[in-house]
C-alpha positions as CSV (number, residue, x, y, z in Angstrom):
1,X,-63.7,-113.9,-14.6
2,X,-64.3,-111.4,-12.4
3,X,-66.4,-113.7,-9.8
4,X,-68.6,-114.4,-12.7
5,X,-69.3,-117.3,-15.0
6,X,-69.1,-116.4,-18.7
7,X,-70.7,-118.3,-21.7
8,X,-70.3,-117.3,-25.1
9,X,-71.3,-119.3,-28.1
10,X,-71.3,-118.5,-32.6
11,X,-74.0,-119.3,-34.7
12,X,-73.2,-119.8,-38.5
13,X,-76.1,-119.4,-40.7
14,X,-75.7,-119.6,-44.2
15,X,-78.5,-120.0,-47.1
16,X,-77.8,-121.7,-50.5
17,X,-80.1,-121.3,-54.0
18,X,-80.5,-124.9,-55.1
19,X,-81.1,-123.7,-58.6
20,X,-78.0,-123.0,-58.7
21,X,-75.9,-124.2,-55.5
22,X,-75.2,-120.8,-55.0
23,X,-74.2,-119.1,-51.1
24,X,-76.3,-116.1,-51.2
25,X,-76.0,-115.2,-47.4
26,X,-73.1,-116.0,-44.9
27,X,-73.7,-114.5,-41.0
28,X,-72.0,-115.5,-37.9
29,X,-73.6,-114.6,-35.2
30,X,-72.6,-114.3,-31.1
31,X,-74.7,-115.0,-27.9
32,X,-72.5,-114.5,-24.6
33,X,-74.1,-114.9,-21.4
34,X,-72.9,-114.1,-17.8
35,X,-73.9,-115.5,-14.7
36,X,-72.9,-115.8,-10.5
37,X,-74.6,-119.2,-10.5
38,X,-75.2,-121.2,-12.8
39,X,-77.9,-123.0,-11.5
40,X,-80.2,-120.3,-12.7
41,X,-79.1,-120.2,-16.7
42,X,-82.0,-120.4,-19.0
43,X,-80.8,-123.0,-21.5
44,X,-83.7,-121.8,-24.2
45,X,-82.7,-118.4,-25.7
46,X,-85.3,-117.9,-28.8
47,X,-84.0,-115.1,-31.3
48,X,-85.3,-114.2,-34.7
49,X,-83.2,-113.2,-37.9
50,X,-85.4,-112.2,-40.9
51,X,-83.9,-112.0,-44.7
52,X,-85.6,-110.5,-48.0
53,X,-84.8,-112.9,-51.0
54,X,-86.9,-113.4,-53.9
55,X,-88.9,-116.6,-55.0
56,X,-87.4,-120.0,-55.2
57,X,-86.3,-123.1,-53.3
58,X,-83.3,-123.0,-51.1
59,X,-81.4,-124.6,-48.1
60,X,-80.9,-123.2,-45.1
61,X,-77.8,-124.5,-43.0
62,X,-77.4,-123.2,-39.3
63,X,-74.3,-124.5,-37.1
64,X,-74.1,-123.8,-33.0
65,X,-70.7,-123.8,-31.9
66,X,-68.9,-123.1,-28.3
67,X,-67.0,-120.1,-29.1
68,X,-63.7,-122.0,-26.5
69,X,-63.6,-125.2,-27.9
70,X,-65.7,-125.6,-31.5
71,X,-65.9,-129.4,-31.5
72,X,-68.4,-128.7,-29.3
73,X,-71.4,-127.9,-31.8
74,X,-74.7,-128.7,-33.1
75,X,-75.5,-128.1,-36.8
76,X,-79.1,-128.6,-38.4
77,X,-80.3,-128.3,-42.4
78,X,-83.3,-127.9,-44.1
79,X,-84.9,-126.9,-47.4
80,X,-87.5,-124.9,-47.8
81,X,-89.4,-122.6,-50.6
82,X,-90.2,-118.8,-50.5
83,X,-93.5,-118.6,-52.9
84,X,-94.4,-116.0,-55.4
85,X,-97.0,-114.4,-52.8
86,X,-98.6,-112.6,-56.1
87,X,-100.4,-115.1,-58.1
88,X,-102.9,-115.4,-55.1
89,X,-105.2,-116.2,-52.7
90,X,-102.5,-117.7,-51.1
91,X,-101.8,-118.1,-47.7
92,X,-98.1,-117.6,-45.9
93,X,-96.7,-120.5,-43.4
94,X,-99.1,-120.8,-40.0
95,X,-96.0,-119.6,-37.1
96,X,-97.0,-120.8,-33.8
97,X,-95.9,-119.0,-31.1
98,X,-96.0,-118.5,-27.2
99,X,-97.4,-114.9,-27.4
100,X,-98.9,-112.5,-29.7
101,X,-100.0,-109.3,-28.4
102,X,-100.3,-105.8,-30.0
103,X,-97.2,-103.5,-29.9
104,X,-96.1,-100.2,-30.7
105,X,-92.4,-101.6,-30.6
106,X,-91.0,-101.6,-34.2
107,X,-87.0,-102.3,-33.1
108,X,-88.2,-105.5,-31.7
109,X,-87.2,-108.4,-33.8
110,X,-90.7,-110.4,-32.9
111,X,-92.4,-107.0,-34.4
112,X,-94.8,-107.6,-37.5
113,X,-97.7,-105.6,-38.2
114,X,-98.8,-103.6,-35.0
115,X,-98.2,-107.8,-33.2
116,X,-95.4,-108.8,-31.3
117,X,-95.1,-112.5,-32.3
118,X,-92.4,-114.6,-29.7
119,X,-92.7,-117.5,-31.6
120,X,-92.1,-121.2,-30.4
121,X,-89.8,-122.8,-32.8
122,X,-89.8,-126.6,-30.8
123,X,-93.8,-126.1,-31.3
124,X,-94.1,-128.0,-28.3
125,X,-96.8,-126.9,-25.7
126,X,-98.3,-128.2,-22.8
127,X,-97.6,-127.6,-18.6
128,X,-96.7,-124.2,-18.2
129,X,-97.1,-123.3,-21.7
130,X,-101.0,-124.2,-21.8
131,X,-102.0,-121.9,-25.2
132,X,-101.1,-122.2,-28.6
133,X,-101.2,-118.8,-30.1
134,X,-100.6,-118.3,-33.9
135,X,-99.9,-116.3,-36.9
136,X,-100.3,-115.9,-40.3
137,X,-100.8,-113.7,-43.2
138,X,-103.3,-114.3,-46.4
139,X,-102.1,-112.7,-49.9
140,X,-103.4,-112.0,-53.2
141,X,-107.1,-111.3,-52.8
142,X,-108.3,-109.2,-55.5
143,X,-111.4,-108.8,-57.6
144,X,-110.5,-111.2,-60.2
145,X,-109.5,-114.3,-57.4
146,X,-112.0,-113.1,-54.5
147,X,-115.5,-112.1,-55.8
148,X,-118.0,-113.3,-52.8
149,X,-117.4,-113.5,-49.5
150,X,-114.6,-115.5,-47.9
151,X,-114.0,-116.9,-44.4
152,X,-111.1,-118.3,-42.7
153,X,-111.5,-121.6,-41.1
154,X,-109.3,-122.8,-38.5
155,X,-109.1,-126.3,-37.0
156,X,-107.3,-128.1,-34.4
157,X,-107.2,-132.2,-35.0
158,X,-105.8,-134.8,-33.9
159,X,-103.6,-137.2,-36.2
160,X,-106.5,-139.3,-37.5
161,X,-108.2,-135.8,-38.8
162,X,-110.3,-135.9,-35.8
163,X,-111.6,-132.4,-34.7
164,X,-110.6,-131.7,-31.2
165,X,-112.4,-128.6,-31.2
166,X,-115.0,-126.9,-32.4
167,X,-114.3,-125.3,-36.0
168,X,-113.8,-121.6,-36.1
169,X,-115.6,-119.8,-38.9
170,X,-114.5,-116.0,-39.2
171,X,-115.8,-113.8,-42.1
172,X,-113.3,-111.9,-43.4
173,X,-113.8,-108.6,-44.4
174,X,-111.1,-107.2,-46.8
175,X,-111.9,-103.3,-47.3
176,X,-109.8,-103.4,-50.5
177,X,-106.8,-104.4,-48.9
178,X,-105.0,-107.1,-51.0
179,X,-103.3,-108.2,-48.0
180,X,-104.3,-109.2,-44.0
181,X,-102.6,-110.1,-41.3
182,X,-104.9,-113.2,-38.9
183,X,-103.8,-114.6,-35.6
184,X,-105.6,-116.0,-32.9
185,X,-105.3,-119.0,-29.9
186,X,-106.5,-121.9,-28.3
187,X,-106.1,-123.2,-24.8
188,X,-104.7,-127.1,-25.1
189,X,-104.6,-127.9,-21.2
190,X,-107.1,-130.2,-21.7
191,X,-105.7,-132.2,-23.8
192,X,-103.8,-134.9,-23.3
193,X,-100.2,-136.0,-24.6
194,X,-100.0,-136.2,-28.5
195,X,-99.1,-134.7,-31.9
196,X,-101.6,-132.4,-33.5
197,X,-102.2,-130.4,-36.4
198,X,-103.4,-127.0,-36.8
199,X,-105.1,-126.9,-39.8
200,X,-106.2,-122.9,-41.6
201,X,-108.5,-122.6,-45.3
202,X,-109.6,-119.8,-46.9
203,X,-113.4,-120.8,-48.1
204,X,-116.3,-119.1,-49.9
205,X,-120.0,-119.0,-49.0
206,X,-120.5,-122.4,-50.8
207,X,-117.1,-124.0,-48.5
208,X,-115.5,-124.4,-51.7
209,X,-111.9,-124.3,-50.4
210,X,-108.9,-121.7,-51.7
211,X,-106.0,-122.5,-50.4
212,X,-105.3,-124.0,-47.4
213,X,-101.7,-124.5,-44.9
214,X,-101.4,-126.7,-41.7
215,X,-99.0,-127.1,-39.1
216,X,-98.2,-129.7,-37.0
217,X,-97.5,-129.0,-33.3
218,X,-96.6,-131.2,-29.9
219,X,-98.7,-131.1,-26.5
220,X,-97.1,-132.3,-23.2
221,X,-99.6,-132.4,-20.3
222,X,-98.4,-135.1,-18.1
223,X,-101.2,-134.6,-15.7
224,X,-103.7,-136.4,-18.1
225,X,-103.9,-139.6,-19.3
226,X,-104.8,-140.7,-22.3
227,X,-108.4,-143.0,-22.1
């Protein structure tokens, strides 16, 4: 219309309790875009929705529709758990992302913390993406679950448990906060084509390990070859 070329897709998202098999959240959501020339459409649009729902185990189903003609959709499920962050140490999922930076912006929805976190939901880097920056936050440390000193260790190998890096060691100091916020990055343009894994501890002086997440990630670099 108008000279213009006009897109407009819905995305259904609704979460179930499997403890039950009960719908507790039902969204539709739009995206239109509008374009003279399509040759210049972006076709990856990240977005962020964030819900509060208490412990448990749930499934998430999300359904991508054209909003003209609906047999023209994608639809994806998964389960997944939201933990009782209290009985800690305990750490939160790792997010990977393509930036994190410090902000001021609090009506962004990649706000968190002072951070703006654009995450990277395919997790695949590599070419023009050549850093993996993440994100994650640790909860529970009290006196009664954190009495020496504690260090985060973060490690990047490959999938026979191989480092690929050196580890990184970072004392943590907690000034009585029961809660902190950790991100950081690592460049991965030298590495060649592969799956990896991110892996993040929480360890006392003696490396006696707390609790520990990983996440696994893809690198394209087709400019090296694997030996």
């Amino acid at each position: 219309s108008d000279g213009k070329y006009n897109a407009e897709a819905k995305i259904d998202i609704d979460i179930f309790n499997l403890s039950n098999n009960e719908l507790i959240s039902s969204e539709t959501y739009k995206i239109s875009n509008q374009e003279t020339d399509t040759s210049i459409l972006d076709n990856n649009l990240v977005g962020q929705i964030n819900y509060q729902i208490p412990p448990g185990k749930y499934k998430l189903v999300v359904k991508a529709y054209d909003s003209g003609d609906e047999s023209k959709s994608r639809s994806d499920e998964r389960e997944f758990v939201v933990e009782d962050f209290l009985s800690g140490p305990i750490l939160s999922d790792i997010e990977l992302a393509t930036l994190v930076t410090s902000s001021t912006d609090d009506k962004s929805i990649f706000y968190k913390n002072t951070l703006e976190v654009v995450p990277n939901p395919n997790s695949i880097f590599g070419n023009n993406i050549n850093e993996v920056y993440y994100y994650f936050e640790l909860y529970g440390l009290n006196e009664n679950n954190i009495t020496d000193d504690f260090y985060i260790l973060t490690e990047v190998k490959d999938l026979n448990k191989e480092n690929v890096y050196d580890k990184n060691l970072k004392k943590i100091n907690r000034n009585n906060a029961t809660d902190i916020v950790q991100y950081g990055s690592f460049k991965i343009d030298s590495l060649p084509t592969d799956k990896y894994l991110l892996e993040v501890s929480v360890v006392d002086s003696k490396n006696s390990r707390k609790t520990q997440r990983e996440r696994s990630f893809w690198v394209y670099n087709s400019n090296i070859v694997q030996d």
